[in-house]
C-alpha positions in Angstrom: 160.5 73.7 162.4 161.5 69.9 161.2 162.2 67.5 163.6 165.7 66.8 163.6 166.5 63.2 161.4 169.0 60.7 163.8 170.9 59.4 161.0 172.1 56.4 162.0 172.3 54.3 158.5 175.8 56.2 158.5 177.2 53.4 161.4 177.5 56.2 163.9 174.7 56.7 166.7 175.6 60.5 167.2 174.7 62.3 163.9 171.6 64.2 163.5 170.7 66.0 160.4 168.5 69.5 160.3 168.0 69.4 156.6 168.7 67.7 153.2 166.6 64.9 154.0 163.4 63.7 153.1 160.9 60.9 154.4 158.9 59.2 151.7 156.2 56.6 151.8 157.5 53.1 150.4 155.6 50.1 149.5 157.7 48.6 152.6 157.1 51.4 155.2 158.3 54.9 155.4 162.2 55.3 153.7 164.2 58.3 153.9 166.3 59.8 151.2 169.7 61.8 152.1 170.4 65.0 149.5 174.3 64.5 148.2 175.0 61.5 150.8 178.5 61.2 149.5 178.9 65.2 150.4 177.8 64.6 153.8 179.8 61.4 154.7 182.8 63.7 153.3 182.0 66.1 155.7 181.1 63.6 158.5 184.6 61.8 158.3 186.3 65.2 158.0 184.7 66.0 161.3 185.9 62.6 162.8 189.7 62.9 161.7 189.8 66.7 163.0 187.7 66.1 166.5 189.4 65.9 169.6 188.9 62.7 170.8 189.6 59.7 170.4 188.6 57.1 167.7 186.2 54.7 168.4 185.2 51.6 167.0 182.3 52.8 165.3 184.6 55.5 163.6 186.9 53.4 162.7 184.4 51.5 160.6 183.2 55.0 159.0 186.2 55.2 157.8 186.9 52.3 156.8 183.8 51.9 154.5 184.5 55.8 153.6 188.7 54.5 152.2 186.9 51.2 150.5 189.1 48.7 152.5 188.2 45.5 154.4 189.3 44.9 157.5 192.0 42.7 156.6 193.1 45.8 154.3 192.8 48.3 157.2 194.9 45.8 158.8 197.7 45.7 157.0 197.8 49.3 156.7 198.0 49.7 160.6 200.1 46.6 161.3 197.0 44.7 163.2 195.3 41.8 162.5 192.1 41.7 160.9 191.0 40.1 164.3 191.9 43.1 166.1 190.4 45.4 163.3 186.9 43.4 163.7 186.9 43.5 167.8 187.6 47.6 167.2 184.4 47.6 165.4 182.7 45.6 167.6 183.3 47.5 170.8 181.5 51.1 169.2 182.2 53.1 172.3 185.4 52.0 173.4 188.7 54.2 171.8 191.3 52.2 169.6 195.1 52.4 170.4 196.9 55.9 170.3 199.2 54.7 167.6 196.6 53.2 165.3 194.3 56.5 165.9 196.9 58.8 165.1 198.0 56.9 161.9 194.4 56.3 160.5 193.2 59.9 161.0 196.7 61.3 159.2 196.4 58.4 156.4 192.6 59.8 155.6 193.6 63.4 155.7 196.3 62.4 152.8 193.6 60.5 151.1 191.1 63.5 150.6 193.8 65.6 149.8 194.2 63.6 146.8 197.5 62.3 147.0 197.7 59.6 144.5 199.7 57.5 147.0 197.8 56.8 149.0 194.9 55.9 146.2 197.8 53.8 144.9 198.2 51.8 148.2 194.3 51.3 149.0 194.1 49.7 145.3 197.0 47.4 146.1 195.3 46.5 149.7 192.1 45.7 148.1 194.3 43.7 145.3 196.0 42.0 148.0 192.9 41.4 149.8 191.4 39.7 146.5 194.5 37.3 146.1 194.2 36.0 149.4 190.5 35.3 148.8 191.0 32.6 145.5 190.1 29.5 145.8 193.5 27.3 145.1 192.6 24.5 142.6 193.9 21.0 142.4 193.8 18.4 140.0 195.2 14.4 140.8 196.6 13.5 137.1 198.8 10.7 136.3 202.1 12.0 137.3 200.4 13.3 140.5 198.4 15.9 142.1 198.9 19.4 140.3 197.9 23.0 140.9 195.9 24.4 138.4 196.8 28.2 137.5 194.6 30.7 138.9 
């Protein structure tokens, strides 16, 4: 029988896969190549939002990376800062608040149902996150100093 693989390019330290993996030789060392990855982080964040206990920082950035928000986005969704959504991630093993748990796991489970919603309010977090990311441009002309338009 294989070895079991400990995949942990995922972010989490705790999943191991049986099969639908193979090891290949690189030109930098030995790589490993996961059959229908986007399958099995489906699956993996499905377990997450239906297991018992509670989220941890390590899940919480699974599923971040799995809804394609930034922290700052995640933030705004849950009301935090993007401070507190960064020292979530940081401490792996330690369990986020109740309130943001509950909210996070119920927000994904809309999201892979499809509800068009919610795909319409992670596009505007991510648009958000964008605007507050230009650079604001100034110009000193005769009359003054004047913003130039974005």
């Amino acid at each position: 029988m294989t070895e079991q693989y400990h995949y942990t390019q995922c972010g989490l330290d705790y999943v191991y896969l049986v099969n639908g993996f193979s090891i290949e030789e690189t030109p930098y060392g030995p790589g490993v190549a996961i059959e229908k990855a986007d399958q099995l982080h489906d699956l993996i964040a499905r377990t997450i939002i239906t297991s018992p206990h509670a989220l941890r920082g390590q899940e919480v950035r699974f599923l971040r990376s799995m809804l394609d928000v930034s922290q700052t986005g995640l933030g705004d969704l849950l009301g935090k800062s993007r401070a507190s959504i960064a020292r979530w991630e940081a401490a792996e093993h330690e369990p986020i608040p109740g309130e943001a748990d509950r909210f996070l796991r119920v927000f994904y489970a809309h999201k892979i149902e499809g509800h068009e919603l919610v795909e319409e309010i992670l596009a505007l977090l991510t648009e958000i996150d964008e605007l507050e990311h230009r650079l604001a441009t100034f110009e000193d002309t005769e009359t003054g100093w004047q913003a130039l338009a974005a």
